[in-house]
Steps between C-alpha positions, in 0.01 A plus 500: 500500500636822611709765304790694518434825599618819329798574690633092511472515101682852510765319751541209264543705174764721701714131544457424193622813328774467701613177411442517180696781510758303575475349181512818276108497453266830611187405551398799501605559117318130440176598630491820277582307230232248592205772544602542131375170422133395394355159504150484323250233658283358265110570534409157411654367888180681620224277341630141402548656135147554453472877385197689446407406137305241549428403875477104592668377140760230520874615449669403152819503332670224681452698857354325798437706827482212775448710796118593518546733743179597725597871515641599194416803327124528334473854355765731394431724789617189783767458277653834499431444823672218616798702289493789729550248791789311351682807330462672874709202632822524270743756515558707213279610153380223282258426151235300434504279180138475352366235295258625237197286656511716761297758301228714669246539250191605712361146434459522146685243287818626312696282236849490574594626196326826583584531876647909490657680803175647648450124610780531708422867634401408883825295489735838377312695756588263796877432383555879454317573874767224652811583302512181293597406148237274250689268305260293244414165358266371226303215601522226218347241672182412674289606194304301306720622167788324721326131565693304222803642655639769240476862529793698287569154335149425380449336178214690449599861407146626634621364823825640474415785428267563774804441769712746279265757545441410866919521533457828313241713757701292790839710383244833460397440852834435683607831273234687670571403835879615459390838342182530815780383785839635338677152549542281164232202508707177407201307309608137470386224238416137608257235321476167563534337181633186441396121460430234698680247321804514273411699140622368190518856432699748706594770279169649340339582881824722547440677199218586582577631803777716348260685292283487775700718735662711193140627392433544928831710567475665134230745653725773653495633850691712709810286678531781699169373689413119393845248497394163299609181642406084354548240726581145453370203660649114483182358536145549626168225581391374164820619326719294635727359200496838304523890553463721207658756752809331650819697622655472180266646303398769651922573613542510142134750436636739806888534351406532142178763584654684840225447719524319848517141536362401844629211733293332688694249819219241423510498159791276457567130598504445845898527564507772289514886611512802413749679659768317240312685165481854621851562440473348130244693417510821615852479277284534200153681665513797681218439704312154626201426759557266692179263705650369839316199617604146632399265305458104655497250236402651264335895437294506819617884656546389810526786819869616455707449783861633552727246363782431263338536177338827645811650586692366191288726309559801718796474454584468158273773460672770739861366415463571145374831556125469357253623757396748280475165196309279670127545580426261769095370468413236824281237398245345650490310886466096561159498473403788259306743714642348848705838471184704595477628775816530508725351723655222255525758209651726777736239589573401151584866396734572815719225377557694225605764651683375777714314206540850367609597859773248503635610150769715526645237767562288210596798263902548640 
């Protein structure tokens, strides 16, 4: 297939600037605007969620990664790697999101609960080198203190209390990469917990998880480097009929504590989006993150391609004016770690742009 050459694309953005211009719209005024904007890819595309923890264990938490791609990452090193390649490919500076289980620990085992920046040191060094922002996760799932399916929710307070404290040094970590990079770390909250089957009870696991997360965010750190968000999720594999985290809940947690709620698009029902909620709640939250995927079905993060729902959310973010409210995460490809290398998640991560492009045509 051949490509345009420089001077065809320079001859085609020189029509369109023109007839947009037509239409009130400078493109030259939307492009700033764009370079302003930062969409941050999420490590776990690289490796079919696998991490560096624990290399070869099965995935948890209701998560499946289908793909088994041949050449996904193995090492930190080809993953970075395989980062360079994709980041070189798309316009503009972006972030990485890190899940805790991507650790470097020199091969030495590390509870979770004790994981501490220097674990995360060769990752700092590479973002700062290339310009990008860390944003953080803790991984509450894919442990064996996570098999029954309760992390923050636990019956057992021993249990509990372990993912606390893991949810603690997660929020000292993203606070350290803020402080190292000089860009705030948004360090988001999701467990899986929930129930196969219907509960007779429904209230005491959301108890729990309120004093859960009040004793995580009660530890103080500096907003001015680590943002907290919680994310919600309808459903997951083995907790299909109950989530101790649904949208209400934690909609309710983020108003009454002011921290962000995240939206994920395939965390809803199927016919449900996102684009719709970010106006409601960004009446009562001055900041949300928001996880752009397509779901099919169900919550499967499938490649995301430019189309209605897509641009719906573009533009309910740029007409209300809250590009500097919304943090934008992209979740993962079709097939997990068919993003790397990194044509699809190239693709995938144009579309977002290009619907960022077409923005301010829908903005007068």
């Amino acid at each position: 297939m051949k490509h345009p050459t420089e001077a065809q694309i320079r001859s085609a953005y020189r029509a369109a600037r023109e007839r947009y211009g037509l239409l009130g719209v400078d493109t030259d005024e939307a492009l700033k605007t764009l370079a302003t904007v930062s969409l941050s890819l999420h490590c776990w595309q690289g490796d079919d969620v696998g991490g560096f923890e624990n290399m070869g264990s099965s995935l948890g938490g209701g998560i499946a990664a289908t793909g088994k791609y041949p050449g996904k990452a193995r090492t930190p090193d080809e993953l970075r790697r395989d980062l360079d390649t994709v980041y070189g490919l798309i316009p503009g500076t972006h972030r990485l999101s890190l899940h805790a289980m991507y650790a470097e620990t020199g091969g030495r085992p590390v509870a979770r609960n004790e994981l501490q920046p220097r674990h995360f040191s060769a990752w700092v060094k590479w973002a700062r080198a290339n310009r990008h922002g860390l944003d953080f996760n803790p991984t509450c799932f894919s442990h064996p203190l996570a098999d029954s399916g309760f992390t923050l929710a636990h019956p057992d307070p021993g249990v509990r209390n372990f993912w606390i404290e893991h949810c603690i040094a997660s929020r000292k970590i993203g606070e350290s990469f803020g402080r190292e990079l000089d860009t705030p770390c948004v360090t988001n909250i999701w467990i899986p917990d929930g129930y196969k089957d219907t509960p007779v009870d429904r209230l005491t696991p959301r108890e729990r998880l309120k004093d859960s997360l009040d004793k995580v965010l009660a530890e103080p750190v500096d907003r001015r480097y680590n943002l907290d968000s919680i994310e919600g999720k309808l459903f997951g594999l083995g907790a299909e009929s109950y989530t101790v985290g649904s949208h209400e809940f934690y909609l309710g947690y983020a108003i009454a504590n002011r921290v962000m709620l995240t939206l994920d698009a395939g965390h809803f029902h199927p016919t449900e989006t996102i684009a719709d909620k970010i106006t409601s709640v960004l009446l009562y939250l001055s900041e949300i993150l928001l996880h752009v995927s397509r779901g099919v079905r169900w919550d499967s993060d499938h490649v995301v391609i430019y189309n209605d729902d897509l641009l719906a959310i573009a533009q309910e973010i740029v007409r209300g004016g809250f590009l500097q409210r919304v943090h934008i995460g992209w979740t993962i490809s079709t097939r997990a770690s068919t993003g790397w290398p990194p044509m699809p998640s190239v693709r995938e991560t144009r579309c977002g742009r290009c619907s960022r492009r077409c923005w301010n045509r829908w903005i007068r």
